[in-house]
KEMI-663406 format. One record per atom (N, C-alpha, C): residue in three letters; x, y, z. Coordinates in pm, whole numbers, plus 50000, padded with zeros to 5 digits. Atoms other than C-alpha are relative to their C-alpha. Layout:
<vexlums>
alaXYZ
...
</vexlums>
This chain:
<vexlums>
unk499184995949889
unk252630173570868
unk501444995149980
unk498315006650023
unk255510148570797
unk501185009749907
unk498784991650137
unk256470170870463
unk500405014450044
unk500264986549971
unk256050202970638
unk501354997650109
unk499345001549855
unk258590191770932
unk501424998549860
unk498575000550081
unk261260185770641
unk500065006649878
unk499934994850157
unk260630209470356
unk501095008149958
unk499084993950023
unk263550230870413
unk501114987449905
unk499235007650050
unk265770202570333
unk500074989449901
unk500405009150084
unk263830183870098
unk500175012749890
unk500064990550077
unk263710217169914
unk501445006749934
unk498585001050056
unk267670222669914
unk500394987049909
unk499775010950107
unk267600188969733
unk499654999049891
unk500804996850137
unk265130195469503
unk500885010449958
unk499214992450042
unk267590224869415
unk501134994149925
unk498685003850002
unk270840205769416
unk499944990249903
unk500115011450118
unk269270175869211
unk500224999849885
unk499635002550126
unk270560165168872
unk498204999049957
unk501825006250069
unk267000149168825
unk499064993550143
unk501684998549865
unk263480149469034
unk499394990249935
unk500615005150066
unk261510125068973
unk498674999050101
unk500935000249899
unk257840126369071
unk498864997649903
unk501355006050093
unk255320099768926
unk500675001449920
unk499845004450125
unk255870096968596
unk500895010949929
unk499414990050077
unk257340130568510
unk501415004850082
unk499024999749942
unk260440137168540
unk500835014049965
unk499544987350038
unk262520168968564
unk501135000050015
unk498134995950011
unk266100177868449
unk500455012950015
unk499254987350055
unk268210199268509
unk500825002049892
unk499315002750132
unk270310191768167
unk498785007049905
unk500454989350072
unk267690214968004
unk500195009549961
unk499214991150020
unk269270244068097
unk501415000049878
unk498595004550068
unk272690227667960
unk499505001849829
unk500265005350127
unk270740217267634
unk499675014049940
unk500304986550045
unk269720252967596
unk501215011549941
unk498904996949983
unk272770264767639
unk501244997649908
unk499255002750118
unk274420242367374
unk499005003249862
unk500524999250094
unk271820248967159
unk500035017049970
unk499304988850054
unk272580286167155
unk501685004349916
unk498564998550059
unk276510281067109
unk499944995049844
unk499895007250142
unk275590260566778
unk498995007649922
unk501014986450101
unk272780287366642
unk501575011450014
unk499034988149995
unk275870312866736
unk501354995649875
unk499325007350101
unk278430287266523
unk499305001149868
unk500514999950139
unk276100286966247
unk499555006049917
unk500134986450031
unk275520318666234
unk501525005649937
unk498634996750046
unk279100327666193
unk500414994349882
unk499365007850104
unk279720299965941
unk498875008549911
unk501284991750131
unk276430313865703
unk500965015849978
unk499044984450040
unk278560349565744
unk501415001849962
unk498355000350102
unk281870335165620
unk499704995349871
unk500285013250197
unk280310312865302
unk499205016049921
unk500554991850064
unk278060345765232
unk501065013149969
unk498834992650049
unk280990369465278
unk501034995349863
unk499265002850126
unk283280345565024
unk498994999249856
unk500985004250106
unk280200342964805
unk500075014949958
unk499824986750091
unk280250380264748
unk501555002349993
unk498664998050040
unk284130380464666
unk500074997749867
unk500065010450119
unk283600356464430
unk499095007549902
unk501184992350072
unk280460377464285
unk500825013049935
unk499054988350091
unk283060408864237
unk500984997349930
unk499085009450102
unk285480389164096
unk499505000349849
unk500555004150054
unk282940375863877
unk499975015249904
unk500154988650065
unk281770412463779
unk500945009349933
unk498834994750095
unk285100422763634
unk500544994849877
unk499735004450099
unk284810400563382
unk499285004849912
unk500424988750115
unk284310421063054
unk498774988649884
unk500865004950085
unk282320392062867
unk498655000750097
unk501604993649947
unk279080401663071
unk499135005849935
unk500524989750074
unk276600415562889
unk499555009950117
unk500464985849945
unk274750447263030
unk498624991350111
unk501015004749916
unk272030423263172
unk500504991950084
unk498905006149903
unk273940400263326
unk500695005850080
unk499114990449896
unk276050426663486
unk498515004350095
unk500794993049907
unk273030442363649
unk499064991150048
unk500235009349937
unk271210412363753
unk501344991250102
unk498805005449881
unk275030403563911
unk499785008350142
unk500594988649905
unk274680436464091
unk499134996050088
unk501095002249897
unk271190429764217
unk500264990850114
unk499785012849962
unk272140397064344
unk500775003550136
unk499035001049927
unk275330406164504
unk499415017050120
unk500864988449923
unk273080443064669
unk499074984750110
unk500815010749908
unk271090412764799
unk501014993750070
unk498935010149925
unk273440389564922
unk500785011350150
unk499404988949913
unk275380423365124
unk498995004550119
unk501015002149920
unk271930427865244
unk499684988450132
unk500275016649874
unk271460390565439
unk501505004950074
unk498924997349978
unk274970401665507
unk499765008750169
unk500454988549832
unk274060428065789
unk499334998650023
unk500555007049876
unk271510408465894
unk500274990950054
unk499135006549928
unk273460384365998
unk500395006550083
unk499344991949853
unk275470405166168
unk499465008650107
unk500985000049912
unk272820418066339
unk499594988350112
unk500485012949956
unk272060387666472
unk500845001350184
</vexlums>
């Protein structure tokens, strides 16, 4: 009866609270937050993997204009750098 006579306002608190604590377990709201930074830094690290893989195929055509290549080497460069262009737009997918 007692909790029932104050649940509206026990219930705006439970809202408003940083942290609940009830018995042993305890609930944050800094979860959300942590979620939240933990997307901005998958989104950062995403971007950084799509600038090192972008200069990595620069560097790969670069590479492929050099005339001492043999014929296997050139086309295992190729493959490589078809691959690499590949992770490329899935990244950017992302």
């Amino acid at each position: 009866m007692f909790l029932w006579m104050f649940r509206v306002p026990i219930w705006n608190w439970l809202r408003t609270a940083n942290t609940v604590s009830i018995g042993p377990l305890e609930l944050k709201r800094e979860i959300s937050e942590l979620a939240d930074a933990s997307r901005q830094l998958l989104e950062d690290s995403t971007k950084l993997q799509l600038l090192i893989a972008e200069s990595r195929v620069i560097e790969l055509e670069v590479f492929l204009s050099y005339p001492l290549l043999s014929e296997e080497q050139r086309r295992r460069m190729e493959e490589n750098l078809d691959r690499l262009n590949e992770e490329i737009n899935k990244l950017r997918r992302l």
